[in-house]
C-alpha positions in Angstrom: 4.3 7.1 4.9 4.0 3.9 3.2 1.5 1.3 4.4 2.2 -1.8 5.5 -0.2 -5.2 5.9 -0.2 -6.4 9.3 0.2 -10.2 10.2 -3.5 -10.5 11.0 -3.8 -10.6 7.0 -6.5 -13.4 6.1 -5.5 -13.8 2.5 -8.4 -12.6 1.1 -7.1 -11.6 -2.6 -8.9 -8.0 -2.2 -6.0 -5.4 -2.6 -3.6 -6.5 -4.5 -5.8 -6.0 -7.8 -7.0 -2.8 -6.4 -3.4 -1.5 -5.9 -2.8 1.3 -9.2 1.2 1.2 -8.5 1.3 -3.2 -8.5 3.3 -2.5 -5.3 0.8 -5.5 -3.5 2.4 -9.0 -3.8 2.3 -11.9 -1.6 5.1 -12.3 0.5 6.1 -15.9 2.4 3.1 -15.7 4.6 0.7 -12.7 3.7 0.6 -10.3 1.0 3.7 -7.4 1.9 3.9 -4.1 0.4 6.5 -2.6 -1.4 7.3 0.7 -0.1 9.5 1.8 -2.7 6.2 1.8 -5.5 3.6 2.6 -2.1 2.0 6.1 -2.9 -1.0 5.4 -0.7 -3.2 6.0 -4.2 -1.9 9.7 -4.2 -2.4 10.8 -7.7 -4.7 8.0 -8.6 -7.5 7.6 -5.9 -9.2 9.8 -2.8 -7.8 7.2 -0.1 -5.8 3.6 -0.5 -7.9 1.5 -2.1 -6.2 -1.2 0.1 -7.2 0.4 3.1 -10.6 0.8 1.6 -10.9 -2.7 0.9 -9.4 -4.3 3.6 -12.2 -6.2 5.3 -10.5 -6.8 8.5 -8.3 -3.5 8.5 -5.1 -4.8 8.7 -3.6 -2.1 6.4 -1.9 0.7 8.6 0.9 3.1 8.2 4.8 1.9 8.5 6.2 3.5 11.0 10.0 1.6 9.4 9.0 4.1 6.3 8.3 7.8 6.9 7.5 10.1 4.3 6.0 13.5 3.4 3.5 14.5 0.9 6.0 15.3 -1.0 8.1 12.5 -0.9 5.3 10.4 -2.4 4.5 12.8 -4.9 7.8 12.0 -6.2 7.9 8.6 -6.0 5.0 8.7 -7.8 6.3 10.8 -10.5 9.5 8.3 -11.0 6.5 5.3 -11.4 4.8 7.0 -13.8 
């Protein structure tokens, strides 16, 4: 499923560089995700480097965007 970063963001300007798909911008109040180019790293990196970066962990799933394995393999073969 495709992440999404929670309200408690703090700004921080870590993962949106560290995003390999460019699918981190800010939005009106926090940086949002986009879920159509969110392939959690799949393809690219062990874990989301967003998630990995995050120093508050405030990137979670999306429960509003479900997807398999497959899904986001996909995707990522559409972005590349």
């Amino acid at each position: 499923m495709a992440l999404q970063i929670l309200n408690s963001c703090i700004n921080c300007d870590m993962c949106e560089p560290e995003c390999p798909n460019q699918a981190i911008f800010m939005g009106k109040k926090v940086y949002e995700i986009n879920p159509d180019k969110c392939t959690e790293c799949i393809g690219h990196y062990d874990e989301p480097q967003c998630v990995a970066c995050c120093p508050i962990d405030c990137v979670k799933p999306d429960p509003a965007q479900p997807e398999t394995e497959e899904t986001i393999l996909q995707k990522l073969e559409q972005l590349g």
